[in-house]
Steps between C-alpha positions, in 0.01 A plus 500: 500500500617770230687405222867627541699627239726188443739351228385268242647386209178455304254784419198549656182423352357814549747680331538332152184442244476155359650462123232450229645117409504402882345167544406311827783308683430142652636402839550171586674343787502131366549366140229379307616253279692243711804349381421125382806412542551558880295248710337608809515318806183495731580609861507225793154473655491691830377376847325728648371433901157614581327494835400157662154692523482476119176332319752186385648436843805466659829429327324537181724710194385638169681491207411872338417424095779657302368881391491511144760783391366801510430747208646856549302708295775792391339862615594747263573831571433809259597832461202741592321661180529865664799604711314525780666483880537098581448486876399176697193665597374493112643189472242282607278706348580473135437108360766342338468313156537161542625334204498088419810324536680436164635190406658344187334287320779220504377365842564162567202303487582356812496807688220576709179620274401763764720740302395713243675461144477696215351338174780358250485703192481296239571665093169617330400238209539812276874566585616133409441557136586771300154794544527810655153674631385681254803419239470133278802386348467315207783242398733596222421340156721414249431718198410267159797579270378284206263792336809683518703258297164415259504841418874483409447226278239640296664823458817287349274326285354786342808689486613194276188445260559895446870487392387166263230694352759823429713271290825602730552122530446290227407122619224411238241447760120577356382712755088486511449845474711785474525896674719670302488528079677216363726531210399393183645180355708572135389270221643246363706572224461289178817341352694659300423397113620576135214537254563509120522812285143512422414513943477741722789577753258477841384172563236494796513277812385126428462139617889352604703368181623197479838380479639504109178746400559893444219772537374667190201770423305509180555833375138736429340274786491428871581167502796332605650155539818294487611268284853257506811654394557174266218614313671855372429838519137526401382752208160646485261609231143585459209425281275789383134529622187695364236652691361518145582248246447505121506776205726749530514503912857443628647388799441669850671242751665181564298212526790255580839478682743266371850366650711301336850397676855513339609083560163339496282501219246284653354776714269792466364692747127713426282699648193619369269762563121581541430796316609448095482275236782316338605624138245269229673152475494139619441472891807424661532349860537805697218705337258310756439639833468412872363095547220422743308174587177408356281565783251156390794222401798683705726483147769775403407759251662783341364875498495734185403882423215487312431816219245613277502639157365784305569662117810221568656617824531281740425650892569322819163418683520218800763228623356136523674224682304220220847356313517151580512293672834428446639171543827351659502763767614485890431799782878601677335762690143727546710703192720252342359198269737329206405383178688211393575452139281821366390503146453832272198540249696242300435220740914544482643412879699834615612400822418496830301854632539627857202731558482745783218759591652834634332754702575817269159684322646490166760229484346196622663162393881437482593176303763331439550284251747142466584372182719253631259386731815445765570829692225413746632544852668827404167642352322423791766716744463748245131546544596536865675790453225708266393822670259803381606783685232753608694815286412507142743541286 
């Protein structure tokens, strides 16, 4: 029979071309997934009556088994690849896909196992943690702040050493070496000091003074000491020397230095040098020299400037230390010895004699000289206070 020209509301297949995202539709006439919740109630066995001439015999009934529920497999229809005329005489002859039943995979288990389930996807071991194919991600770590803050400290602590070492602040501290120039320390001054007519005005730097004693410089030398203010203002003179002695030579230097002070009689202070001889006369104490010690009985002897003479001029040859040994002496220091109750060429006791080796080339022996045999103690701090300056004078 002709197809007539009717009315549908749907197009025909034949006159529309599939869409490029059309995908195959299932049709089903029966749910898959029954509900658990609704129980099914088997039917009421059947009699059925069967002919006497039956293998079992008369009046005998069978109970048909109870058909397992059938599966309807859904058919699925799709839309033809071409649009091609869709007849029922190419029906038949074009297959159909057949396509498996799909069912969740939440099944009951005690549903029947003759249908098909899908397999339960369960998370890749790689998605629990935290990798991404082909991308690693570390944890974060904490960044170590403490070379930071090292680095801090020791820029602090140079930043200090340097403003030390510049002298901006002032705490004393010895620093163990130094980066920039250091100022030079000023000198100590020396005390302020009168000196008697006969001295010069400068006096140069010396040992500390004692209490009571007042700073004085032996005028024509480089010597300088202090003596008590008790004792007066000193008062110097000097005794002539000769690099040649006798005839009609004269003098040509000063072989002694003498002080004498203004309320004490008892003292004299000498010092003799080297290089001339004394005018022709009895020796007196301070025309000997420097003392030594024997070097075979360890005694105390006294040093003189030996001379020769010619057509009666004398002429200063060698210095021996060979005067002694002298007796009644004691050692104060490696420069310092005392000889108690002295005696002159007249066996005469002079006093006590402080003797003291000094360090200049051409006066070398300050003495001092006691009378009363009682200023002791104040002799002694005076010795402490000799000094030879290194300036000639």
């Amino acid at each position: 029979m002709p197809d007539e020209n009717r009315v549908f509301d749907v197009t025909r297949p034949k006159n529309v071309s599939p869409s490029a995202t059309s995908k195959p539709v299932i049709v089903g006439h029966q749910p898959v997934v029954s509900d658990p919740m609704v129980r099914e109630e088997k039917p009421a066995p059947t009699r059925i009556s069967i002919n006497e001439s039956a293998a079992d015999g008369p009046g005998s009934e069978i109970l048909p088994e109870t058909a397992a529920p059938a599966i309807i497999e859904p058919t699925v229809s799709t839309v033809p690849e071409t649009p091609e005329a869709f007849t029922p005489d190419n029906r038949s002859s074009r297959p159909m896909p057949q396509y498996d039943p799909i069912v969740p995979a939440n099944i009951p288990d005690d549903q029947d196992s003759s249908i098909p389930r899908l397999p339960k996807l369960e998370p890749e071991a790689h998605e629990t943690g935290r990798h991404i194919e082909g991308l690693h991600l570390a944890p974060a770590r904490k960044k170590k702040r403490w070379p930071r803050y090292l680095s801090l400290v020791i820029l602090l602590l140079i930043a200090v050493y340097l403003v030390l070492d510049s002298g901006l602040i002032n705490t004393g501290i010895k620093l163990p070496f130094h980066v920039f120039k250091q100022k030079s320390q000023p000198a100590a001054s020396s005390a302020a000091s009168s000196q008697a007519p006969s001295q010069a005005a400068n006096t140069p730097a010396g040992p500390s003074i004692p209490d009571g004693f007042k700073e004085y410089r032996i005028a024509g030398t480089n010597i300088t000491f202090a003596a008590p203010l008790a004792w007066g203002d000193p008062t110097s003179l000097t005794d002539p020397g000769y690099t040649k002695r006798g005839g009609a030579e004269q003098t040509d230097g000063t072989f002694a230095y003498l002080v004498n002070f203004a309320t004490n009689k008892n003292l004299q202070i000498a010092v003799t040098s080297n290089k001339y001889l004394p005018a022709k006369r009895t020796p007196l104490y301070y025309d000997y020299l420097q003392w030594c010690t024997g070097t075979s009985d360890g005694k105390f002897y006294l040093s003189t400037l030996n001379f020769s003479t010619e057509n009666r001029i004398d002429t200063p040859t060698t210095i021996t230390c060979d005067q002694g040994p002298i007796t009644s002496t004691q050692k104060l220091d490696d420069t310092t010895i005392v000889q108690s109750k002295a005696t002159d060429s007249a066996k005469k006791v002079i006093g006590d004699i402080y003797i003291k080796n000094l360090t200049d080339p051409s006066l070398v022996v300050f003495r001092v000289k006691d009378a009363s045999m009682t200023n002791g103690d104040n002799i002694k701090q005076l010795l402490n206070t000799v000094q030879v300056s290194s300036a000639s004078q």
